[in-house]
mmJSON file of the N, C-alpha and C atoms, coordinates in Angstrom:
{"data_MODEL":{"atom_site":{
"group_PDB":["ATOM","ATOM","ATOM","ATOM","ATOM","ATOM","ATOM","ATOM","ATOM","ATOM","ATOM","ATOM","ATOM","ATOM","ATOM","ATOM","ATOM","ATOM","ATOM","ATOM","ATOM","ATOM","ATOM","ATOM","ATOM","ATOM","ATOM","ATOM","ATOM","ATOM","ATOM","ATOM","ATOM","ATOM","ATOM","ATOM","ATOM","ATOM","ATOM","ATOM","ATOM","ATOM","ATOM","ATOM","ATOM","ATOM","ATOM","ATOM","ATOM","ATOM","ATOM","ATOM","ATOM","ATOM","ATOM","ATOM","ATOM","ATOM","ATOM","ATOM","ATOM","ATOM","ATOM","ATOM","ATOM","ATOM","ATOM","ATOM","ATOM","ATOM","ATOM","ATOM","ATOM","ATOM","ATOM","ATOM","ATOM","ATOM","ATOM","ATOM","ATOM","ATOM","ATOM","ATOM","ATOM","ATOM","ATOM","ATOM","ATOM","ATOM","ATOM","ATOM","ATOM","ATOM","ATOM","ATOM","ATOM","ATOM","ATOM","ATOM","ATOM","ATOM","ATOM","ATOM","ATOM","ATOM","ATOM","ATOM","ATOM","ATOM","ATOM","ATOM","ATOM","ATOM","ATOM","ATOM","ATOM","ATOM","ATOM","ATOM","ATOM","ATOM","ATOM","ATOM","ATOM","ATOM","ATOM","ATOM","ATOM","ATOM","ATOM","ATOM","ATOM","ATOM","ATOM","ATOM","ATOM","ATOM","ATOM","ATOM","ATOM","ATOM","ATOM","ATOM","ATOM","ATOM","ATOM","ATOM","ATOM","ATOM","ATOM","ATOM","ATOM","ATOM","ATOM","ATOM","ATOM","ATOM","ATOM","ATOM","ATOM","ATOM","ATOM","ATOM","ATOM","ATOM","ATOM","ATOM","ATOM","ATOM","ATOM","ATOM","ATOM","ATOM","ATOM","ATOM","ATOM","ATOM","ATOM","ATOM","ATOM","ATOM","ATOM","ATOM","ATOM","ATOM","ATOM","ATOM","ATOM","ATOM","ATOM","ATOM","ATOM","ATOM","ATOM","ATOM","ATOM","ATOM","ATOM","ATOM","ATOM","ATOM","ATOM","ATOM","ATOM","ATOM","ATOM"],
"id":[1,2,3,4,5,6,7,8,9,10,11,12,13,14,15,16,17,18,19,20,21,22,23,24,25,26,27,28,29,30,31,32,33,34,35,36,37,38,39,40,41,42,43,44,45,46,47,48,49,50,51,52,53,54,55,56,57,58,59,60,61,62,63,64,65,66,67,68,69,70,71,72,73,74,75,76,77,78,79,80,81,82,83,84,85,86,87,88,89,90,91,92,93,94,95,96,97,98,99,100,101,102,103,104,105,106,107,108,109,110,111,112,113,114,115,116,117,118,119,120,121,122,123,124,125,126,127,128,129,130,131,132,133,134,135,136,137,138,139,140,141,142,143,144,145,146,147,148,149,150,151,152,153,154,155,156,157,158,159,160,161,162,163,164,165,166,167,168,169,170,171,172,173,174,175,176,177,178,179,180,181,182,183,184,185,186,187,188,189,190,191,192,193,194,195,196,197,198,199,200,201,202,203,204,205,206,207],
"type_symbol":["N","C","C","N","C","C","N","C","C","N","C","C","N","C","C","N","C","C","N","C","C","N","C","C","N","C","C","N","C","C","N","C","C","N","C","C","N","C","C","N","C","C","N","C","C","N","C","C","N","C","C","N","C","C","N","C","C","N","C","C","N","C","C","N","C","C","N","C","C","N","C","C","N","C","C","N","C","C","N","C","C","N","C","C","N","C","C","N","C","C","N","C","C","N","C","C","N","C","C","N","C","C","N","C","C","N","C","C","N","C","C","N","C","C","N","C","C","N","C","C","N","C","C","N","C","C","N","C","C","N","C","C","N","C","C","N","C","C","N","C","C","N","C","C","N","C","C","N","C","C","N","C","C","N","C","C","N","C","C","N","C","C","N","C","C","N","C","C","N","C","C","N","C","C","N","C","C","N","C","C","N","C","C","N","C","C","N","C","C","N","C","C","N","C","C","N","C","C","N","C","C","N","C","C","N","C","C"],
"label_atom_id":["N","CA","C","N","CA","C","N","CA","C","N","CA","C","N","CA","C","N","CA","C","N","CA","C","N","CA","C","N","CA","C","N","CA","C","N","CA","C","N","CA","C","N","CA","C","N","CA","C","N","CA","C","N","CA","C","N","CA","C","N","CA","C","N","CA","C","N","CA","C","N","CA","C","N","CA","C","N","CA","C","N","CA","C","N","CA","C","N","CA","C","N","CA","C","N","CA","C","N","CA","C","N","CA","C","N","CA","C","N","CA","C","N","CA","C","N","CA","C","N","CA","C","N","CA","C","N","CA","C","N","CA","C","N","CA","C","N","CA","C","N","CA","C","N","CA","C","N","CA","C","N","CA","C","N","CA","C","N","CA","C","N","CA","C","N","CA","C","N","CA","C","N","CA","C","N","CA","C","N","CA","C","N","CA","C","N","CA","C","N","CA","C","N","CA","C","N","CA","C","N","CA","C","N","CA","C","N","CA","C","N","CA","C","N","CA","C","N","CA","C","N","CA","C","N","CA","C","N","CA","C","N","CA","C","N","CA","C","N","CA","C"],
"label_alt_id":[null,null,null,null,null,null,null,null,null,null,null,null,null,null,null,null,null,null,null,null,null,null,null,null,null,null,null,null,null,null,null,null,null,null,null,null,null,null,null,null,null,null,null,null,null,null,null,null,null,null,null,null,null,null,null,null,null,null,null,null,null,null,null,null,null,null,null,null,null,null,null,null,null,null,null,null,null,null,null,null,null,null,null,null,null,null,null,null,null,null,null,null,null,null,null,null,null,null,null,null,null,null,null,null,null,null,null,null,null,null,null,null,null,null,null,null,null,null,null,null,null,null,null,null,null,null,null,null,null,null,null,null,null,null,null,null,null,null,null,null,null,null,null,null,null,null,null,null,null,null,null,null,null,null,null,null,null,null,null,null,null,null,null,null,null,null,null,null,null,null,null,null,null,null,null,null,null,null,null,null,null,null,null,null,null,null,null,null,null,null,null,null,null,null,null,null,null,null,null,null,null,null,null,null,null,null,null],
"label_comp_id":["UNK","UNK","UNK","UNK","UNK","UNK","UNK","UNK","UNK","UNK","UNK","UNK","UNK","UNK","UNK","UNK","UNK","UNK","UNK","UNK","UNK","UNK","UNK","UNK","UNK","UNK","UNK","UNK","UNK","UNK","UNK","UNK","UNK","UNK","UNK","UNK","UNK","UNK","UNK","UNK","UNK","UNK","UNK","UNK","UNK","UNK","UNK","UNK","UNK","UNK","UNK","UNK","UNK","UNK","UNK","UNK","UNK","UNK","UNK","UNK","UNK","UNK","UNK","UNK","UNK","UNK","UNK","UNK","UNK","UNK","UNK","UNK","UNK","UNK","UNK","UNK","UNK","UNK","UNK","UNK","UNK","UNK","UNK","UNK","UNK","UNK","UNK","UNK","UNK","UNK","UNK","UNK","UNK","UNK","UNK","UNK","UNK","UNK","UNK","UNK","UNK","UNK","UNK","UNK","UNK","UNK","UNK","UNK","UNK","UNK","UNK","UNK","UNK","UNK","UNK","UNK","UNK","UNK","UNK","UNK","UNK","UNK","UNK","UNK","UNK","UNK","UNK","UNK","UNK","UNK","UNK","UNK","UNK","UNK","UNK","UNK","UNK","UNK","UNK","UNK","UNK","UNK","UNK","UNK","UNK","UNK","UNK","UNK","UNK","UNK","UNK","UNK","UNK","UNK","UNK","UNK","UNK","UNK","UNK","UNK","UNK","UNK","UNK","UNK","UNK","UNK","UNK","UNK","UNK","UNK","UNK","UNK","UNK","UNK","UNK","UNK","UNK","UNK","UNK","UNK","UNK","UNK","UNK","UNK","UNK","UNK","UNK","UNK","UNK","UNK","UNK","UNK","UNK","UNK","UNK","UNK","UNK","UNK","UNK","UNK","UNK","UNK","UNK","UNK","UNK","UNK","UNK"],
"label_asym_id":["A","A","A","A","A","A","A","A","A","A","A","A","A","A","A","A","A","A","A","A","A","A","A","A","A","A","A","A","A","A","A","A","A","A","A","A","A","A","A","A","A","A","A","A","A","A","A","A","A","A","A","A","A","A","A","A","A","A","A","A","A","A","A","A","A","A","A","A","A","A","A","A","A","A","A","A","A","A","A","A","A","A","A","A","A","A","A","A","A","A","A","A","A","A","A","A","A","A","A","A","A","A","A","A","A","A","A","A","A","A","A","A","A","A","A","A","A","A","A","A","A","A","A","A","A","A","A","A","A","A","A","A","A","A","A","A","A","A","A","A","A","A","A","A","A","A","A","A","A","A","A","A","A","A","A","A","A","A","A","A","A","A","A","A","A","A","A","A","A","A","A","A","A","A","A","A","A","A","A","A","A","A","A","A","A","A","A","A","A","A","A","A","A","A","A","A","A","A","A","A","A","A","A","A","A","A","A"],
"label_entity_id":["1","1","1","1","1","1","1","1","1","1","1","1","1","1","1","1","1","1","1","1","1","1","1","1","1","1","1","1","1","1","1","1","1","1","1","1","1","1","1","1","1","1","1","1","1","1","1","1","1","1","1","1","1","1","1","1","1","1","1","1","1","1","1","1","1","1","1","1","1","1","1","1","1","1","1","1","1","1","1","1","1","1","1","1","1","1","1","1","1","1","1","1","1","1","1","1","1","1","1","1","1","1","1","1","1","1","1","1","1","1","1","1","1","1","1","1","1","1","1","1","1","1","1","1","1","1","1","1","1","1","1","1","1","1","1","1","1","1","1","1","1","1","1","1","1","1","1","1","1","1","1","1","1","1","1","1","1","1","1","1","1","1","1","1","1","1","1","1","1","1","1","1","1","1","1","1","1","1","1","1","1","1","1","1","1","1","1","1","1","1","1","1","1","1","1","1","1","1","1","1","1","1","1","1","1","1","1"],
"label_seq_id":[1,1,1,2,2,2,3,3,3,4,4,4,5,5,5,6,6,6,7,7,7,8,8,8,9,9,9,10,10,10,11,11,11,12,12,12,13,13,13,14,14,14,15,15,15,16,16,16,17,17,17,18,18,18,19,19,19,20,20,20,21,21,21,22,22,22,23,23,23,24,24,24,25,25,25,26,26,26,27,27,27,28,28,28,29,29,29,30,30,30,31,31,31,32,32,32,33,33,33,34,34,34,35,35,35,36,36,36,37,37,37,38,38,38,39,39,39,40,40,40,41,41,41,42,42,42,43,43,43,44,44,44,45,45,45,46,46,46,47,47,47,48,48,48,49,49,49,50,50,50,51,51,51,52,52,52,53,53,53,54,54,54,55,55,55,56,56,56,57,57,57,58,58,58,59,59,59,60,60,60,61,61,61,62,62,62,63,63,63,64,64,64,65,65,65,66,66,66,67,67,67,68,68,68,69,69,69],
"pdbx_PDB_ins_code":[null,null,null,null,null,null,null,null,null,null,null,null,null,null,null,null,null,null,null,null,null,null,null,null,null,null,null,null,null,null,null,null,null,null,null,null,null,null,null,null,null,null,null,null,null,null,null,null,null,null,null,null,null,null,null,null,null,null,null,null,null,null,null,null,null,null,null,null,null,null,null,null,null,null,null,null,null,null,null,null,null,null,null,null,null,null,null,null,null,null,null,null,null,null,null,null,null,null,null,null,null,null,null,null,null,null,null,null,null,null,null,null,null,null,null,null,null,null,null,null,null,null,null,null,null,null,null,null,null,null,null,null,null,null,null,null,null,null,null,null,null,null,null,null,null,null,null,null,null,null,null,null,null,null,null,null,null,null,null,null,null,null,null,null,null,null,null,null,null,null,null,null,null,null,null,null,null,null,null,null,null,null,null,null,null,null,null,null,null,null,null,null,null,null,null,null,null,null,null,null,null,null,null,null,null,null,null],
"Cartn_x":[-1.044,-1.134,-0.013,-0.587,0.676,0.924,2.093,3.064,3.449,2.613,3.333,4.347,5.827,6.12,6.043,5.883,5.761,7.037,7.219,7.861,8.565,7.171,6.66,6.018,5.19,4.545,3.431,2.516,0.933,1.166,0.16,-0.078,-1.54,-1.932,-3.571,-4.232,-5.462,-5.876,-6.076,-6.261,-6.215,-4.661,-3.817,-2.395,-2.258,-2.683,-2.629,-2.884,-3.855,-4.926,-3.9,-3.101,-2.654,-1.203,-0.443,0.544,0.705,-0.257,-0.579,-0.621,-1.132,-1.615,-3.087,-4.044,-5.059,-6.27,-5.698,-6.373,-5.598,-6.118,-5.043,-4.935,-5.657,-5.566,-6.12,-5.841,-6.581,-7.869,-8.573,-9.836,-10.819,-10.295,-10.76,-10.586,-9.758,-9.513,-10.827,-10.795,-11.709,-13.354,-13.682,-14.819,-14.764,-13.777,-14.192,-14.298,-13.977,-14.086,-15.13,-15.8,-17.1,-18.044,-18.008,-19.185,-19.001,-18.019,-18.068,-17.678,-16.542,-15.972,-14.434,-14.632,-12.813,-12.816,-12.416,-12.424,-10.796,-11.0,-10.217,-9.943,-9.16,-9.438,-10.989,-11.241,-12.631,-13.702,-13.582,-14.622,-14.65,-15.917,-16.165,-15.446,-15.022,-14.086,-14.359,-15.315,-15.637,-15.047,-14.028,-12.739,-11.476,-11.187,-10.072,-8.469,-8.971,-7.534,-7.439,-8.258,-7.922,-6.683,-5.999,-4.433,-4.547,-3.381,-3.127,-1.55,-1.809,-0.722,-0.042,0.956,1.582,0.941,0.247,-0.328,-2.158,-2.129,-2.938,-3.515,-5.006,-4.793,-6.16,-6.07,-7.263,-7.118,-8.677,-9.532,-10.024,-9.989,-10.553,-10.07,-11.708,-11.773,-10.681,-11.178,-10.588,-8.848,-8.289,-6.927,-6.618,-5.937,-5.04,-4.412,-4.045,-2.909,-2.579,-1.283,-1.043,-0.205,-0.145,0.689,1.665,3.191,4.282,5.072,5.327,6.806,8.015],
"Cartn_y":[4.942,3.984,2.957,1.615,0.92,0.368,-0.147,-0.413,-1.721,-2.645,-3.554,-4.118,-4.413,-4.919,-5.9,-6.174,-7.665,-7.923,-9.687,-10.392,-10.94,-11.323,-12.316,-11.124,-11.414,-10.437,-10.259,-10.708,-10.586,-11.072,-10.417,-11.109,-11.326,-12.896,-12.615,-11.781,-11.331,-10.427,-10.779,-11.973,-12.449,-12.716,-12.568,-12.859,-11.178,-10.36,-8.979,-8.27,-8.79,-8.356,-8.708,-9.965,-10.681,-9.962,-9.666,-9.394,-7.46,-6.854,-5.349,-5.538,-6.53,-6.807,-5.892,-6.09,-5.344,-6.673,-7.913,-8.949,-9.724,-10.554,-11.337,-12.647,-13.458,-14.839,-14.918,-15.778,-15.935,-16.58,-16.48,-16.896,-15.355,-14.615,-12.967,-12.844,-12.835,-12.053,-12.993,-14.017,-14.53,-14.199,-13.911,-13.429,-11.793,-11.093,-9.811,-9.36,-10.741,-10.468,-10.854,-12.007,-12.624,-11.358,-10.947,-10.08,-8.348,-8.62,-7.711,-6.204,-5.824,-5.388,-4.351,-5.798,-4.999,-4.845,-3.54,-2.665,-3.218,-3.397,-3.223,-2.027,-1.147,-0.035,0.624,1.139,1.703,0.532,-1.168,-1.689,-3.149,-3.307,-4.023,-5.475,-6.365,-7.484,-8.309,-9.438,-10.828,-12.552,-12.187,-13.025,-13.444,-14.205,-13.836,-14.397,-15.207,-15.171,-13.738,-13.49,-11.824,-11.112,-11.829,-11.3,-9.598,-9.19,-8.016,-7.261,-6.345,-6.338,-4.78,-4.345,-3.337,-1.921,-1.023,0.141,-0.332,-1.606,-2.087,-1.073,-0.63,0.036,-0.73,-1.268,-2.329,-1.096,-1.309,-0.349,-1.679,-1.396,-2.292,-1.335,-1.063,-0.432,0.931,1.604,2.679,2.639,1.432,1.246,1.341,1.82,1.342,1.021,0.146,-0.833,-0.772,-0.711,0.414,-1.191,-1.5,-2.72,-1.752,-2.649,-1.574,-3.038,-2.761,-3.469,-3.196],
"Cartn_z":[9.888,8.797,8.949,9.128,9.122,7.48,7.188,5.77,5.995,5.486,4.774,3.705,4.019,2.92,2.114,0.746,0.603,0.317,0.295,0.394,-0.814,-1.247,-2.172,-3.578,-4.267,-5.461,-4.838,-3.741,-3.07,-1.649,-1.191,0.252,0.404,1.184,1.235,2.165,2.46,2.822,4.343,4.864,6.21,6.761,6.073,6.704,6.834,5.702,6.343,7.703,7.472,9.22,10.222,9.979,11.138,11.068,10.388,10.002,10.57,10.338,10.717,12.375,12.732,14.329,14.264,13.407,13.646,14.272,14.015,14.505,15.375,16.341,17.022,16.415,15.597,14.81,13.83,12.705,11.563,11.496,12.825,13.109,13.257,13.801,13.866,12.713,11.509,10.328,9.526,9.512,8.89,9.168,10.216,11.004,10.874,11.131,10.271,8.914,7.887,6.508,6.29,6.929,6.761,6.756,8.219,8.728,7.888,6.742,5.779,6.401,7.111,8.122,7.502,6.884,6.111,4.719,4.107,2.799,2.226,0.712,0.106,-0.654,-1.463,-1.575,-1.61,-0.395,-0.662,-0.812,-1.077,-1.388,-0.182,0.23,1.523,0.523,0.804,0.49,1.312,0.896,1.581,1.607,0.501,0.473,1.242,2.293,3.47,2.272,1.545,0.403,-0.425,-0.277,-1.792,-1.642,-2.814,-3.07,-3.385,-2.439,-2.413,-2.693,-3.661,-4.397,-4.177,-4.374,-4.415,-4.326,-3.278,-4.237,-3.185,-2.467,-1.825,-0.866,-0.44,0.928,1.936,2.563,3.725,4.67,4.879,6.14,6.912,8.053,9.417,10.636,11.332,12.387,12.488,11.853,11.532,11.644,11.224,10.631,9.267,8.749,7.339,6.698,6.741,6.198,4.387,4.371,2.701,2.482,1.367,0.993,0.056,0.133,-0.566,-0.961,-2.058,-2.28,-1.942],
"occupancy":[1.0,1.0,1.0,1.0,1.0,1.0,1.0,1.0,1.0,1.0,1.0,1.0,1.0,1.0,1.0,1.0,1.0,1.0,1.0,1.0,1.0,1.0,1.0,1.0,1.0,1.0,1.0,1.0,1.0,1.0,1.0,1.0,1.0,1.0,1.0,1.0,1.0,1.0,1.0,1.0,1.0,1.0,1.0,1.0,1.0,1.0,1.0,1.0,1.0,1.0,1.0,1.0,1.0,1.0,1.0,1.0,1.0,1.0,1.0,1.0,1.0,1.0,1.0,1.0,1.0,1.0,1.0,1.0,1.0,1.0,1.0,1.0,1.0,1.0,1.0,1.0,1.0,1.0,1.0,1.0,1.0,1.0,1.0,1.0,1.0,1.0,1.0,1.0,1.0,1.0,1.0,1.0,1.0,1.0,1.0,1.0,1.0,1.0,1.0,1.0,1.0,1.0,1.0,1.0,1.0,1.0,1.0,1.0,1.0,1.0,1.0,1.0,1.0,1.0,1.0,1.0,1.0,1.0,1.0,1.0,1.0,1.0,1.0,1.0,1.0,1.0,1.0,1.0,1.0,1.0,1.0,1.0,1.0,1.0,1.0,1.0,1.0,1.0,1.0,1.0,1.0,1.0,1.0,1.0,1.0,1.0,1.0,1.0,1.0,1.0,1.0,1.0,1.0,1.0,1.0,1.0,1.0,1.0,1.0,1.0,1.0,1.0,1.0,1.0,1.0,1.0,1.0,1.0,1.0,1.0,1.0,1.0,1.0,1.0,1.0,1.0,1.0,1.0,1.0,1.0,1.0,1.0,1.0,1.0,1.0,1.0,1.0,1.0,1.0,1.0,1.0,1.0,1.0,1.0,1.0,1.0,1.0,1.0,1.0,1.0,1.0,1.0,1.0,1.0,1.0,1.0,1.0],
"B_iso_or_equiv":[0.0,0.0,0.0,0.0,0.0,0.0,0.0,0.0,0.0,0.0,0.0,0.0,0.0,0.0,0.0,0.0,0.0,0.0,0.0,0.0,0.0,0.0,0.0,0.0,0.0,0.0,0.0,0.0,0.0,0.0,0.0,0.0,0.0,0.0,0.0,0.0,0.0,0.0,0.0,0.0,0.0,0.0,0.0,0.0,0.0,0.0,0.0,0.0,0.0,0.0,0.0,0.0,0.0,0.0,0.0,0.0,0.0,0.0,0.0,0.0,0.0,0.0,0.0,0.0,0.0,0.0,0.0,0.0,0.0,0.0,0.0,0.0,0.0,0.0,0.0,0.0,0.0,0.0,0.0,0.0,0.0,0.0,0.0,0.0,0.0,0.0,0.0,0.0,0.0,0.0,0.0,0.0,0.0,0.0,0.0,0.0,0.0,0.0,0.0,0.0,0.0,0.0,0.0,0.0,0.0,0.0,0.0,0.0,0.0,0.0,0.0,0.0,0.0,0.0,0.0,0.0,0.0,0.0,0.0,0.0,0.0,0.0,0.0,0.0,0.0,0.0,0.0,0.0,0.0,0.0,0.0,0.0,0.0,0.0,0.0,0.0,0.0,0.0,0.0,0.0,0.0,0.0,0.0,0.0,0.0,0.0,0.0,0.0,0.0,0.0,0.0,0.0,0.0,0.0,0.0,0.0,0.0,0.0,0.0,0.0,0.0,0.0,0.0,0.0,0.0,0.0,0.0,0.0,0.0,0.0,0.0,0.0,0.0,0.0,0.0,0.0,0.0,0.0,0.0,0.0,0.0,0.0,0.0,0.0,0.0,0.0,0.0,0.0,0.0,0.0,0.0,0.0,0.0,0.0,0.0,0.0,0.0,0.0,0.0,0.0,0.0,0.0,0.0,0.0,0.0,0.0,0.0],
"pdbx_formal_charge":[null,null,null,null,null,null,null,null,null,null,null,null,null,null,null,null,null,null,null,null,null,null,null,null,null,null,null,null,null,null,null,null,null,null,null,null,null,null,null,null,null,null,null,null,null,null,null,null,null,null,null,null,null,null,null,null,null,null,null,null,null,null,null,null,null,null,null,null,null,null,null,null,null,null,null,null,null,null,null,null,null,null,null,null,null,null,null,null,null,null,null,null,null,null,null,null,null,null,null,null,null,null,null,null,null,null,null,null,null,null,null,null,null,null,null,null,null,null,null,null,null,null,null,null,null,null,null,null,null,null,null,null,null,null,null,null,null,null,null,null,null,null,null,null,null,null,null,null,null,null,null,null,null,null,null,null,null,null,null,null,null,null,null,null,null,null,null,null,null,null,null,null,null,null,null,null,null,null,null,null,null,null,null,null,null,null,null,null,null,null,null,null,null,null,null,null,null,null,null,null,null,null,null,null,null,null,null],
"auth_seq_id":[1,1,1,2,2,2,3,3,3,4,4,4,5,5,5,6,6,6,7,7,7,8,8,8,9,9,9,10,10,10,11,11,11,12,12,12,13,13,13,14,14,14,15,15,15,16,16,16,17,17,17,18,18,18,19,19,19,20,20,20,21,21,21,22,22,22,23,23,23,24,24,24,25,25,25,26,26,26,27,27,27,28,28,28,29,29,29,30,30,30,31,31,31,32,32,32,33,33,33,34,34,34,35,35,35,36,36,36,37,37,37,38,38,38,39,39,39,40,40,40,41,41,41,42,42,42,43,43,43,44,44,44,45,45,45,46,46,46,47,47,47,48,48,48,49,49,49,50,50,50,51,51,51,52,52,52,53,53,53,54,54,54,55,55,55,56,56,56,57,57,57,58,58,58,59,59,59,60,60,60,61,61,61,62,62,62,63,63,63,64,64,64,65,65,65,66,66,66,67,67,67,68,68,68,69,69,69],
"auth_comp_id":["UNK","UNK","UNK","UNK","UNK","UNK","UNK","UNK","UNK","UNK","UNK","UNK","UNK","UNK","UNK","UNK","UNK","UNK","UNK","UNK","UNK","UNK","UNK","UNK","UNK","UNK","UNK","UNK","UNK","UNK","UNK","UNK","UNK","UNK","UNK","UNK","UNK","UNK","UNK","UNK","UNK","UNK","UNK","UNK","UNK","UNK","UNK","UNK","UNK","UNK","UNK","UNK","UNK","UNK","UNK","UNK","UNK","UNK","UNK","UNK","UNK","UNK","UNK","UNK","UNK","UNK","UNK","UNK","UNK","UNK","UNK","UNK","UNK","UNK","UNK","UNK","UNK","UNK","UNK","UNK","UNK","UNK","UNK","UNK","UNK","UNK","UNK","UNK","UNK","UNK","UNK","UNK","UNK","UNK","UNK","UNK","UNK","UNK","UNK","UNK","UNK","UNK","UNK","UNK","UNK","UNK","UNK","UNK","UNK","UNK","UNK","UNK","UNK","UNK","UNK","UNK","UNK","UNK","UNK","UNK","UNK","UNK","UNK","UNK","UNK","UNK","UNK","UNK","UNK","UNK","UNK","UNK","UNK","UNK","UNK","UNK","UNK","UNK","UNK","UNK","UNK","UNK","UNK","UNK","UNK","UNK","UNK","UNK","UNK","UNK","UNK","UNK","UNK","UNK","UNK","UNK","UNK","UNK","UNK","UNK","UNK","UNK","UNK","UNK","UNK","UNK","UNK","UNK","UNK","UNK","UNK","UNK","UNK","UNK","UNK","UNK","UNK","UNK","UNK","UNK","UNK","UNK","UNK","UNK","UNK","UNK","UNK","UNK","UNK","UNK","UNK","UNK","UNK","UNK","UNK","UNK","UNK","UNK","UNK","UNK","UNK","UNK","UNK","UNK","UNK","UNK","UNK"],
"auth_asym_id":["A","A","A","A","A","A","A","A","A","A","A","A","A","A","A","A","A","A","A","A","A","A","A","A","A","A","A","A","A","A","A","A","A","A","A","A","A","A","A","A","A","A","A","A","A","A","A","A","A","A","A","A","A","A","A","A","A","A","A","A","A","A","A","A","A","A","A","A","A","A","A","A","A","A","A","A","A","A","A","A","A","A","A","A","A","A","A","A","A","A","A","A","A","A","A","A","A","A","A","A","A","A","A","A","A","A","A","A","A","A","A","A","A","A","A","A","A","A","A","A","A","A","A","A","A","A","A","A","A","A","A","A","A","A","A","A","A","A","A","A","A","A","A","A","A","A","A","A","A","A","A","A","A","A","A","A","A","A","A","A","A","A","A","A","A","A","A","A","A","A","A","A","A","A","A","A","A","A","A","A","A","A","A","A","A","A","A","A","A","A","A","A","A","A","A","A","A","A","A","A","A","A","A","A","A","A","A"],
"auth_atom_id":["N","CA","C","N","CA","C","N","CA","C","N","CA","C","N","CA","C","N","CA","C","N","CA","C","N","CA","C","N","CA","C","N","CA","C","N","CA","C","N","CA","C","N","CA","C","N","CA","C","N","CA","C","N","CA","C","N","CA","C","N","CA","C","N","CA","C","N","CA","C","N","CA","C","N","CA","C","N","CA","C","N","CA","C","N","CA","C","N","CA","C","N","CA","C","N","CA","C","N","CA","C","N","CA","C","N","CA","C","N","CA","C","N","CA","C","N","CA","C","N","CA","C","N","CA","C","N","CA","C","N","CA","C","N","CA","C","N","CA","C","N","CA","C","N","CA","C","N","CA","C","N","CA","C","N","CA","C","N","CA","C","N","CA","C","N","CA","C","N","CA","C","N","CA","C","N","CA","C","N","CA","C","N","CA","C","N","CA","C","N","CA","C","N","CA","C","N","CA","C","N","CA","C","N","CA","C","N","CA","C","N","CA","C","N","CA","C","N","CA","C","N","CA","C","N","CA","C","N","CA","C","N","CA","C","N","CA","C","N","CA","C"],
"pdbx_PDB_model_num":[1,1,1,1,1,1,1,1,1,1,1,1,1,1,1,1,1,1,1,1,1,1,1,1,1,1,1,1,1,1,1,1,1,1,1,1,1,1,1,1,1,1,1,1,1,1,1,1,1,1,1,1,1,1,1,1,1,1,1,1,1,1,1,1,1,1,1,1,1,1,1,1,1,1,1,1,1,1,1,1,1,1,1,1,1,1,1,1,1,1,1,1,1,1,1,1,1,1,1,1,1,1,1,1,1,1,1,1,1,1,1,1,1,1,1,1,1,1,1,1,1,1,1,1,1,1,1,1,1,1,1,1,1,1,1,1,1,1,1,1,1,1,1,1,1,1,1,1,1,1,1,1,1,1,1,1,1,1,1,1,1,1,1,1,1,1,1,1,1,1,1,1,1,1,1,1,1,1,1,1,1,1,1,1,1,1,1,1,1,1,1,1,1,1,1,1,1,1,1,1,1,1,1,1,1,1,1]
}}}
């Protein structure tokens, strides 16, 4: 499981992808949110801005990325 910290109070959900290294550009993150690919807790998430907050957990290709303050 990789751990994001935030920075800031949110992070969007395509700087995540990119930020975990589970994508290589914000052109992949956008194309695997499109093609409905990547879970926000438990729920498929078709938004590449969807603010993600403390307590966060993103599934893509059997990764998990936990958002933490």
């Amino acid at each position: 499981m990789e751990i994001i910290k935030l920075r800031d109070d949110y992070i969007k959900l395509g700087q995540a992808l990119k930020a975990a290294n589970v994508v290589e550009s914000g052109v992949m993150a956008k194309f695997a949110i499109q093609d409905g690919l990547v879970q926000v807790n438990g729920r498929i998430e078709l938004q590449r801005g969807k603010k993600l907050y403390d307590g966060d957990l993103v599934t893509f290709e059997n990764e998990t990325i936990k958002i933490e303050k």
